[in-house]
DRENDRENZA-952118 format. One record per residue (C-alpha): residue in one letter; x, y, z. Coordinates in steps of 0.001 Angstrom, whole numbers, plus 500000, padded with zeros to 6 digits. Example, Ala and Ser with C-alpha at 12.3 -4.5 7.8 and 13.67 -1.06 7.14 Angstrom:
// DRENDRENZA-952118
REC  r       x       y       z
REC  A  512300  495500  507800
REC  S  513670  498940  507140
// end
This chain:
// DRENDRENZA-952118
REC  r       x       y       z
REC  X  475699  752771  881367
REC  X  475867  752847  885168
REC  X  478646  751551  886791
REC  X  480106  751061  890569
REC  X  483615  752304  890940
REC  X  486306  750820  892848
REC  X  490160  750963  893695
REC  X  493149  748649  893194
REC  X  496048  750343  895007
REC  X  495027  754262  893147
REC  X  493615  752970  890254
REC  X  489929  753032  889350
REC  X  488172  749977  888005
REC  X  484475  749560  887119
REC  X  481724  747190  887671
REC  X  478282  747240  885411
REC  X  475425  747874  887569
REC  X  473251  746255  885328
REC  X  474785  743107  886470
REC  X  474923  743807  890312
REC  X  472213  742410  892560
REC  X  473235  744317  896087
REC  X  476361  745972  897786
REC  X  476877  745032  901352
REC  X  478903  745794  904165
REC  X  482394  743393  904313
REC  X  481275  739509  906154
REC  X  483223  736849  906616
REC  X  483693  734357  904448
REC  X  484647  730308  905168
REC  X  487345  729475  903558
REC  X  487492  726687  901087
REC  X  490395  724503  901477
REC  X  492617  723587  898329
REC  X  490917  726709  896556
REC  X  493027  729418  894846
REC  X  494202  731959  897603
REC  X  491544  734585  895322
REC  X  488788  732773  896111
REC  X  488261  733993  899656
REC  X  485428  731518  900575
REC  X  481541  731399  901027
REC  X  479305  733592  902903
REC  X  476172  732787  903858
REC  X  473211  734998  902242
REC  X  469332  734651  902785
REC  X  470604  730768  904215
REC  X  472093  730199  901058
REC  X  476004  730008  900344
REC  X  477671  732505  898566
REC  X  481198  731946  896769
REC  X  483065  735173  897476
REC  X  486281  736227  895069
REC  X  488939  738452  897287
REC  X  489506  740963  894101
REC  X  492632  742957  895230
REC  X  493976  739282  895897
REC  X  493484  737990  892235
REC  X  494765  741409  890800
REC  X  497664  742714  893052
REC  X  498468  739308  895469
REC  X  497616  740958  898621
REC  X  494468  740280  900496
REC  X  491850  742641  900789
REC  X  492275  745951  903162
REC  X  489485  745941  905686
REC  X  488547  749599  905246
REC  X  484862  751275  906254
REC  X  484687  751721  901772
REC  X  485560  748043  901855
REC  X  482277  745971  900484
REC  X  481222  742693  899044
REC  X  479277  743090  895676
REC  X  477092  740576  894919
REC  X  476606  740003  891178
REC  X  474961  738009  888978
REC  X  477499  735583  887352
REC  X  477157  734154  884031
REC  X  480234  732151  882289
REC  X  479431  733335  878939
REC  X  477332  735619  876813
REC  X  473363  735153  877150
REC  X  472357  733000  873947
REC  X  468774  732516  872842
REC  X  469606  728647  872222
REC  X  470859  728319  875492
REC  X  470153  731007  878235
REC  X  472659  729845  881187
REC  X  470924  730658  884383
REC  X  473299  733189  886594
REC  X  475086  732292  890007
REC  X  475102  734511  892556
REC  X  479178  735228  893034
REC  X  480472  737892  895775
REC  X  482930  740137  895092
REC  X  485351  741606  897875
REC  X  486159  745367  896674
REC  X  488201  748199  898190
REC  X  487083  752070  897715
REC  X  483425  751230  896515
REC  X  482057  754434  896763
REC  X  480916  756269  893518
REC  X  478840  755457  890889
REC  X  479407  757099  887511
REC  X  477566  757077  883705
REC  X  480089  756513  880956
REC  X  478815  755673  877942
REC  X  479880  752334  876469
REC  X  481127  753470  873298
REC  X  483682  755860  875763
REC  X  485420  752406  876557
REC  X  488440  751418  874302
REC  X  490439  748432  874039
REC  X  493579  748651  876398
REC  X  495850  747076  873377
REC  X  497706  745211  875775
REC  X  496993  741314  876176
REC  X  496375  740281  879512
REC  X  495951  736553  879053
REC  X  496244  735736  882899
REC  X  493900  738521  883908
REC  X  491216  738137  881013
REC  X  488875  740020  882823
REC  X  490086  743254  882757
REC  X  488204  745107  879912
REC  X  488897  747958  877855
REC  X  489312  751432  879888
REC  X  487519  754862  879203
REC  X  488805  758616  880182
REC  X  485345  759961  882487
REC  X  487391  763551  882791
REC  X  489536  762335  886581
REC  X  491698  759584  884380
REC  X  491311  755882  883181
REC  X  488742  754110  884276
REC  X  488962  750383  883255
REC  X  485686  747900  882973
REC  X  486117  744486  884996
REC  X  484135  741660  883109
REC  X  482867  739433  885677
REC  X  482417  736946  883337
REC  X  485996  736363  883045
REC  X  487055  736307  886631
REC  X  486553  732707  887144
REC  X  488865  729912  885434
REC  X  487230  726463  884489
REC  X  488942  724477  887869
REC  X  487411  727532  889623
REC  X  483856  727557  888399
REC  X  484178  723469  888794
REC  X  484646  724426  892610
REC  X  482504  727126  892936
REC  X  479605  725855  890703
REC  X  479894  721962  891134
REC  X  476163  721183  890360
REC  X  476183  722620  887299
REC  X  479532  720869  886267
REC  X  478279  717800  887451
REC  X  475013  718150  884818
REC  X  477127  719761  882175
REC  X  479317  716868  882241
REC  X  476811  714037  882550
REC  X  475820  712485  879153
REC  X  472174  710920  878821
REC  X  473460  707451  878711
REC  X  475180  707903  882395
REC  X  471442  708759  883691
REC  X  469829  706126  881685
REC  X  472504  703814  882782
REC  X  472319  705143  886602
REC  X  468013  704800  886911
REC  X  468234  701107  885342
REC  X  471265  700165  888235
// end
């Protein structure tokens, strides 16, 4: 598998490629007020709005440095597994990251678990040795809590939540 590489304060995380749609250049972002200091905002991108996570911020606390390796990832953000019953359509979800400057192959079965629970920070994945140290595998999926993907994704919520008898009830009002 292909992955982008990034830093957290000297350590090396990784994000699948597979699931990355571009890697830009650091843009501002408009901050969303009464949203989790992590989520850094929404960008705009082809006119459309992007929600943008501040990574170092939900890891370490600390905002992200503005450095010239400093770039927002855009992925393709699904909430859970694809499922033949259901396929969930993705989001697009930015991702502020510091030190994204490598790419390297590392096979999947490389990656073990961590076996250390990390409840609060769900989305960091089992880690794999590449020859330079650890090298741990960020799930995107798990990045986002359910009050967070309410705000981020409120369409969908909105539909998820609706039952047929609300629209039946709403077109006969």
């Amino acid at each position: 598998m292909l992955f982008l590489l990034f830093d957290l304060d000297g350590e090396r995380y990784a994000l699948d490629a597979a699931q990355i749609v571009e890697v830009l250049a650091l843009q501002p972002a408009r901050p969303i007020p009464g949203a989790p200091a992590w989520v850094a905002g929404v960008a705009e991108r082809h006119s459309e709005p992007l929600p943008v996570i501040d990574v170092p911020r939900l890891a370490l606390g600390r905002e992200a440095r503005r450095l010239l390796s400093t770039r927002l990832v855009i992925v393709e953000y699904r909430a859970s597994e694809a499922s033949s019953e259901a396929p969930e359509a993705p989001h697009r979800l930015g991702l502020i990251v510091e030190g994204a400057t490598q790419t390297r192959r590392i096979a999947r079965e490389q990656f073990a678990d961590t076996g250390v629970a990390t409840p609060h920070a769900r989305w960091l994945g089992p880690v794999a040795n590449d020859g330079q140290g650890f090298v741990q595998w960020v799930q995107v999926r798990h990045m986002l809590t359910d009050d967070v993907k309410t705000l981020l994704f409120p369409r969908e919520s909105h539909v998820a939540h609706a039952s047929p008898t609300s629209h039946a009830q709403a077109s006969t009002s």
